[in-house]
C-alpha positions in Angstrom: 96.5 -73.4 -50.4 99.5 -72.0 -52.4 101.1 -75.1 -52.7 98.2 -76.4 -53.7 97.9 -74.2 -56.5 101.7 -74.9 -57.4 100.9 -78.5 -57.8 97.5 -77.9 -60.1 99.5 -75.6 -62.7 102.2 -77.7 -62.9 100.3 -80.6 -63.2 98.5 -79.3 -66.3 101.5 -77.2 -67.7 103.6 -80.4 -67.6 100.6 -82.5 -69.1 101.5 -85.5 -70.9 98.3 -87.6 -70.4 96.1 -86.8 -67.9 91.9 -86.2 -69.0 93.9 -84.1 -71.9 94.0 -87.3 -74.4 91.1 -88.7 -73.5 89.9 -89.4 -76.9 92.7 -90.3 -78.4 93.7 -93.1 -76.7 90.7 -93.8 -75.1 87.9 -96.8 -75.9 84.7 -97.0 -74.8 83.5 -100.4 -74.0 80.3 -102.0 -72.4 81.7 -102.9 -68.9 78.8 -104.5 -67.6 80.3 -104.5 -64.0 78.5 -106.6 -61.3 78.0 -102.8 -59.0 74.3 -102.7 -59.7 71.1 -105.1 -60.2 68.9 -104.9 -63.5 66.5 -102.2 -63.2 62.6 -102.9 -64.2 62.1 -103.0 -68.1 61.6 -99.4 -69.6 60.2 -98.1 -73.0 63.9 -98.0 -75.2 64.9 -94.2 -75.9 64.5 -92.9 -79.3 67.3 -91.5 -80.8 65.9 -90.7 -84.2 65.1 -87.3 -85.2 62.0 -85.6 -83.8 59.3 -82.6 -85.2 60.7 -79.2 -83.8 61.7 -76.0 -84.8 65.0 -76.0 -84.7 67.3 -73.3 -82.9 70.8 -72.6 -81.4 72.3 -72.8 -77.5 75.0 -70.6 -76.6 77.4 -71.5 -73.6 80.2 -69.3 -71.9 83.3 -70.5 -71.9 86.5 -70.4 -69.4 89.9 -71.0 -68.8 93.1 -71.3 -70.9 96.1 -73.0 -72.0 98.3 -71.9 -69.2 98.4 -72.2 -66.7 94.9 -74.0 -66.3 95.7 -76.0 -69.2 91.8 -76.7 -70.2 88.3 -74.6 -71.1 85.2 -75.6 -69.4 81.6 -74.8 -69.4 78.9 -75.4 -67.1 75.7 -76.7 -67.4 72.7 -77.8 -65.3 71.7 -81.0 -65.1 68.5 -82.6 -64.0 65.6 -80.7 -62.3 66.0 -78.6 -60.6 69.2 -78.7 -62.3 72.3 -78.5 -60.6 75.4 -76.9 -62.3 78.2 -79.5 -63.2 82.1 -77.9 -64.5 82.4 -79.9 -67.7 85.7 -79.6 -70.1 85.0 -79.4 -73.7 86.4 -81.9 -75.5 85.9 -82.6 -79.2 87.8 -85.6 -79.1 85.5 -87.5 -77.4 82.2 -88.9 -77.4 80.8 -89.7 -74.4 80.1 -86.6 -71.9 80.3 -87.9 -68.2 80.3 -86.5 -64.7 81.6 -87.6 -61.6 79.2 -89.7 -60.0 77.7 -91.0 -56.2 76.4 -94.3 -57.1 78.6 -94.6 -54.8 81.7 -93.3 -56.0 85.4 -94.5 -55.2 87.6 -92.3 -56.4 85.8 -89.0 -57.3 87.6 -85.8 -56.9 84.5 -83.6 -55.7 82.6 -83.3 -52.3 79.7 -85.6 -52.4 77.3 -83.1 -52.4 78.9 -82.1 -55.7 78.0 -85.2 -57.2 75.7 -85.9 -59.9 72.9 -88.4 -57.6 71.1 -90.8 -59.9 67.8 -92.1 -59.1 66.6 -95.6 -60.1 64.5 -94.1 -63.5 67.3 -92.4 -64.5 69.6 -95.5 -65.7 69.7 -97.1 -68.8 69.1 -100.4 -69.9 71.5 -102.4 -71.4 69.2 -103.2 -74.8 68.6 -99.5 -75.1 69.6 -97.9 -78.6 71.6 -95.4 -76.6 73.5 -98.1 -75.0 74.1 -99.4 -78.3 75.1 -95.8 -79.9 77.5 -95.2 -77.1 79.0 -98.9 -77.3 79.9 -99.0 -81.1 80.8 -100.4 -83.1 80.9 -103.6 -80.1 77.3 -103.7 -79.1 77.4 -104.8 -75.1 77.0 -108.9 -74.2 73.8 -108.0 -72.3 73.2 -110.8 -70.2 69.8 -110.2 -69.4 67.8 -107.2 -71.1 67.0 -105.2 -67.6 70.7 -104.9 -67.0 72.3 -101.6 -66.7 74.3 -100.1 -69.8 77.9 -99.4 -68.2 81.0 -97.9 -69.8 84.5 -97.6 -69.5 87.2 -95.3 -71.0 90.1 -96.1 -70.5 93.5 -93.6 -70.5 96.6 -93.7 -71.9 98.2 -93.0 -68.8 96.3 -95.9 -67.9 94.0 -94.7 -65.4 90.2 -94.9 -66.1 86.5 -94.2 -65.6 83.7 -96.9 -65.0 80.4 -96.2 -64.5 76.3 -96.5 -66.3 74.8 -95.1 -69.0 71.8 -92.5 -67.2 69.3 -89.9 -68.7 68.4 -86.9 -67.2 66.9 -83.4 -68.0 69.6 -80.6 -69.8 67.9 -77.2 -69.3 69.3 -75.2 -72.3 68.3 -71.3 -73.0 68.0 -71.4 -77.2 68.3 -68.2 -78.6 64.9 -67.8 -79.9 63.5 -67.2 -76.0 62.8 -70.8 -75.3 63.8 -73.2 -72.7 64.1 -76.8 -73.8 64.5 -79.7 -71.7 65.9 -82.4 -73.7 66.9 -85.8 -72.0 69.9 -86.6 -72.6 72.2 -89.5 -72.5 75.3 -89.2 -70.3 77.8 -91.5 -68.5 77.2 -91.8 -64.7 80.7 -92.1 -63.5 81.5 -93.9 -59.7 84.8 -95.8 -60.1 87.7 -93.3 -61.4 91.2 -94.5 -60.9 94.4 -91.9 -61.9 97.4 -93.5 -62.1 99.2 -90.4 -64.0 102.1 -88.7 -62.4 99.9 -85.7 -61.6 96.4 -85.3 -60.6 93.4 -84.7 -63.1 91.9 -81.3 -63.5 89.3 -79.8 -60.8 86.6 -80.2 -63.1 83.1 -82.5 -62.7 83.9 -84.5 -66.0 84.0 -84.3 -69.7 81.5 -82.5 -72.5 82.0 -85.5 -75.4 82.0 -83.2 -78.5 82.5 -86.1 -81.0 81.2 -87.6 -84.0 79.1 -90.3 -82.4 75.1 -90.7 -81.8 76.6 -90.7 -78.4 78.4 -87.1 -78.1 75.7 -84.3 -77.2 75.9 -82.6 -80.4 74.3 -85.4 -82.5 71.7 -86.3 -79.3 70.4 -82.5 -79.7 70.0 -82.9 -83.5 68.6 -86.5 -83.3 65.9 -84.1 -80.8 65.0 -81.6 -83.3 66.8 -79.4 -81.1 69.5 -77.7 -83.1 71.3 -79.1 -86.1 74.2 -81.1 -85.9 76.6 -78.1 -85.5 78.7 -76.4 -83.0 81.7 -73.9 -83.0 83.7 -72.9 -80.3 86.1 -70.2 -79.7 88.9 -70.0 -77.0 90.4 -66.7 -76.2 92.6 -65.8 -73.1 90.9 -66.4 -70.0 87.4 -67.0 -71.5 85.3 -67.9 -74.9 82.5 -69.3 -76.1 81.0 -72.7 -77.2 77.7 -72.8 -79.4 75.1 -75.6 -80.8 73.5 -75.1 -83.9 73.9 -73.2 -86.9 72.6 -69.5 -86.2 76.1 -68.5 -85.5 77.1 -69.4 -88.1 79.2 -66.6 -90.3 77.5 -66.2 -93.6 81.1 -65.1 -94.7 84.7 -64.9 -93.8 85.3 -68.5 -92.6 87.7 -71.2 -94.0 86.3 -74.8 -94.8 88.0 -78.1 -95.2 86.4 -81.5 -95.2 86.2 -83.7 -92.7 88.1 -87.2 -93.5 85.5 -89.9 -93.3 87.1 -93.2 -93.8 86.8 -95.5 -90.6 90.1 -94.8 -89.8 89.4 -90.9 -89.3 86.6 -91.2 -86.4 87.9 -88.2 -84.9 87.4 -84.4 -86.2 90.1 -85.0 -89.1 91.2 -83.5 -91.8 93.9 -83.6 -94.7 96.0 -84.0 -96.3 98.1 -80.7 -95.5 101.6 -79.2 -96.7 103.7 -77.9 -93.7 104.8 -73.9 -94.6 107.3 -71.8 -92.5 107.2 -68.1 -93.2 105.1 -68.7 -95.9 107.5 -71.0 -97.9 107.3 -75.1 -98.4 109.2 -76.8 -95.7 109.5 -80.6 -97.7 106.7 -82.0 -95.1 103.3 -83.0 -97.0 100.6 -85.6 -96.6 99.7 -84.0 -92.6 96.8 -85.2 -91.4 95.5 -83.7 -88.2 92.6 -84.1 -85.6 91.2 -81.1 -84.0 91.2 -81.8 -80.2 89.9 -79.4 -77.4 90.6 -82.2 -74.9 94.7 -81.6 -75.6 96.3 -78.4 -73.9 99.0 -78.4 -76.3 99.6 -79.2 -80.2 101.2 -83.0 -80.4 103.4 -83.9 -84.2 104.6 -87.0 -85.2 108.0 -87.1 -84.7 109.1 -86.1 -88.5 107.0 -83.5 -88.2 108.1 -82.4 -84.8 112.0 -82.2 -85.5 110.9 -80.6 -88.7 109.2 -77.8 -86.5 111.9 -77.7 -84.2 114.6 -77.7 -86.7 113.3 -74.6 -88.2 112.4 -72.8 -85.2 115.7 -73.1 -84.0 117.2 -72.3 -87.3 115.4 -68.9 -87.1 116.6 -68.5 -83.7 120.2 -68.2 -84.6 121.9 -64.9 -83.4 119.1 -63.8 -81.7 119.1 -63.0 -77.9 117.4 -66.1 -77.4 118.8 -69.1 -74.9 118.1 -72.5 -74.0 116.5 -72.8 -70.4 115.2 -75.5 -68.5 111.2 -74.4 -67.3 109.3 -76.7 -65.4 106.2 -75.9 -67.7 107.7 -77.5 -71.2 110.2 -79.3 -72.6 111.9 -76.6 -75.0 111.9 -72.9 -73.6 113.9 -70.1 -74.3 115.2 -66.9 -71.9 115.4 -63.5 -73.2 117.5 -60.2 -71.9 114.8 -59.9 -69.8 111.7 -61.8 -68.3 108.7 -62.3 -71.3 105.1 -60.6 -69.6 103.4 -62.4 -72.5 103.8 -64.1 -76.2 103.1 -60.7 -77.9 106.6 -60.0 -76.0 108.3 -62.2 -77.5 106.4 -63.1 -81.2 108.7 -61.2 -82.9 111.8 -63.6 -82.4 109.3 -66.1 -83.7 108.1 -67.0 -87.7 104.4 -68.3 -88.9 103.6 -71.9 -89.5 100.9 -72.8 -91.6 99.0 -75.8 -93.0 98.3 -76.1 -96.4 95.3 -78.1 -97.0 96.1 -79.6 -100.3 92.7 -81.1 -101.6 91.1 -77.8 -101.3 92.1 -74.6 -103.0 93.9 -71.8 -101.0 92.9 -73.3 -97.8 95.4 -72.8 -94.6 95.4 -73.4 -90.7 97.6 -69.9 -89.9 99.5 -71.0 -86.9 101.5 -67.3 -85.6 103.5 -67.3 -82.6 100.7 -67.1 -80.4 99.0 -70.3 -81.6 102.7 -72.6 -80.9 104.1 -70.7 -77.8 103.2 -69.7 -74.2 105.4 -67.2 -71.4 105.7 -69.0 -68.0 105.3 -67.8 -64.8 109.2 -67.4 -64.8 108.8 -64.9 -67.5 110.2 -67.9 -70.2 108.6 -68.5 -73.5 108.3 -72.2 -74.1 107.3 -74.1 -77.3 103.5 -75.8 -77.1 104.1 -78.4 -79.7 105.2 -81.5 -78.4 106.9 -84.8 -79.6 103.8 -87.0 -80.2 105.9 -90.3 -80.4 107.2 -89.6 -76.6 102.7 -88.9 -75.9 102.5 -93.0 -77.4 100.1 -91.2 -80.0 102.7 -92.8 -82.6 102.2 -90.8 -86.2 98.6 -89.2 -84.9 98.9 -85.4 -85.3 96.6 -83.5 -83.1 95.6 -79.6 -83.4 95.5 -78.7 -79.6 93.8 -75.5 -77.5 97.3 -73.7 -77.7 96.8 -73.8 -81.9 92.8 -73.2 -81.9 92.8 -69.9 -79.9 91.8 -66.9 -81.1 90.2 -68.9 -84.1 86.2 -69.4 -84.1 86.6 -73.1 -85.2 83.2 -74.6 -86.7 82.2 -78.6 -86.9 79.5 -79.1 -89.2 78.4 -82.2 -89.0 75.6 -82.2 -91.2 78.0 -80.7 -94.5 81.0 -82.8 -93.0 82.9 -79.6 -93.0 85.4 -78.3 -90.4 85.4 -74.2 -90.9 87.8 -71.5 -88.8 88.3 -67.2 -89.0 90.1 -65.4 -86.6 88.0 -64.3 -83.8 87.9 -62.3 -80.8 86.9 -64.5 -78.1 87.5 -62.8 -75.4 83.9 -61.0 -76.2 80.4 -62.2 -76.5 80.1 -63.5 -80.4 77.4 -61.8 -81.6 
């Protein structure tokens, strides 16, 4: 059981593509696989908004960026609803859980599987089927056919599965219980061909832009506005839908980039600072990603970061060690118990968001650096260009702790304060 352990934290702490990039470099497609016969013809689901009262749902979080290397949540699904591990990943559309349909692959027991019934797929002409597959609608061969998907990873392992509906008991925060149904990816063919294995968890929350991701599902519902915030502290946090937690003051907003390009949580373009002074790098843009452990640069960027850092570093009692946890990591005199340890060696980066006034992404030691268990402080932005993510720059867990980070949707806005999150908000 130890050993086992060993394996899962260095498996995430040495993460280069695992279910971490998910969105990134993944692509949902229609897979319309031959594991399943059409199902009898159903009344399509509506995904257009609905009457209702609008409220909020509030979700505990847990885990952290070492050395679990993700944050979860976990919600109940069907009814009676069984609880399912889900990470939370804004990156990413499509929320799916491991799946016995049957499944090959699957890391759970089977009775931890989600277990479809016949009503609960959907068909292939379905609007959902068609939110979740664009902008390629699916070659539906015949209009009873199952809607499937595929994502596909950059480590090149994958998940194939069907498009299903089922009940999502949610508490809302003015007393009532709703029971939206919601679309979701039914997943029974998982393959991992990375060098380590996935994390424990059931599957993925898709946080994403799309009609698919379950933000825009409970807004289409009347359930909550198109909203959410989430906020990742140490060991736990919190993840929230809708806009009654939403500070009336205090936060920091940037727009989202909406050309086609930018399908992601973007936004830009941003000046790189270094102890508050210009550092020659403008024109950043960056993608806010829960479903990355770490904070990936191009590679300008990176050696820019590095550079400096290092630079800083001079005459200090600071050395170059090799830690099994990250590329780059540094001894001290004495073994580090934590980042607060060792922040003071360390200087602030910050991202100047130039298209708005006096708007910046405060990035302190504690949102670029993480102690080991060999009591080393290693560096958690990586080389993005060795991650195949080419010039993308993504925002990862390490950089959005301690932040309430909020994605407003309906105002295109992307807003963040410092927070405690290692308390209930509220």
């Amino acid at each position: 059981m130890a050993d086992q352990k060993m394996k899962e934290r260095r498996k995430v702490s040495l993460m280069i593509m695992v279910l971490i990039f998910q969105v990134l470099s993944a692509s949902l497609h229609g897979c319309l696989a031959a594991t399943g016969q059409g199902q009898p013809p159903r009344k399509p689901t509506s995904i257009h908004p609905r009457a209702g009262v609008r409220s909020s749902v509030f979700l505990p979080v847990s885990g952290n960026v070492y050395p679990l290397g993700y944050y979860s949540v976990t919600i109940g699904i069907g009814n009676p609803p069984k609880p399912f591990q889900l990470d939370i990943d804004t990156g990413s559309d499509l929320t799916w859980v491991q799946c016995d349909a049957p499944c090959t692959g699957c890391t759970l027991r089977r009775d931890q599987l989600y277990n479809p019934s016949k009503n609960n797929f959907v068909d292939c002409k379905d609007p959902i089927c068609l939110a979740v597959n664009s902008p390629n609608p699916p070659q539906c061969k015949n209009p009873n056919e199952k809607c499937c998907f595929q994502v596909q990873y950059a480590d090149h392992g994958s998940v194939l599965g069907f498009i299903v509906l089922d009940t999502f008991p949610l508490r809302l925060v003015n007393g009532t219980l709703s029971k939206p149904n919601l679309a979701f990816g039914c997943g029974h063919r998982l393959q991992n061909r990375g060098l380590h294995p996935p994390t424990p968890t059931a599957g993925v929350l898709g946080l994403g832009k799309s009609k698919a991701s379950i933000s825009s599902q409970l807004s289409s519902m009347g359930v909550t506005k198109n909203v959410f915030g989430h906020c990742l502290g140490d060991n736990r946090g919190f993840l929230f839908f809708g806009a009654d937690f939403v500070p009336k003051s205090g936060m920091t907003w940037t727009r989202m980039l909406q050309s086609s390009s930018y399908k992601h949580y973007s936004s830009g373009p941003a000046e790189l600072l270094f102890s508050g002074k210009p550092t020659g790098i403008k024109g950043v843009n960056v993608i806010f990603d829960t479903g990355s452990t770490y904070t990936y640069l191009n590679l300008k960027v990176y050696e820019t970061v590095l550079n400096l850092i290092r630079k800083n570093l001079s005459g200090k009692q600071l050395h170059d060690v090799k830690d099994k946890a990250l590329p780059i990591c540094w001894k001290g005199t004495k073994p580090f118990k934590s980042v607060r340890d060792a922040r003071n060696y360390f200087s602030t980066f910050a991202l100047s968001f130039t298209g708005s006034s006096n708007v910046q992404l405060q990035l302190p030691p504690e949102n670029y650096l993480i102690v080991t268990e060999q009591g080393n402080v290693c560096l958690g932005i990586l080389n993005g260009a060795e991650a195949g993510l080419g010039t993308t720059n993504v925002i990862g867990d390490i950089s959005l702790q301690g932040k309430l980070v909020i994605y407003d949707n309906e105002n295109q806005m992307i807003g963040w304060a410092n927070a405690d999150c290692n308390r209930k908000f509220g």
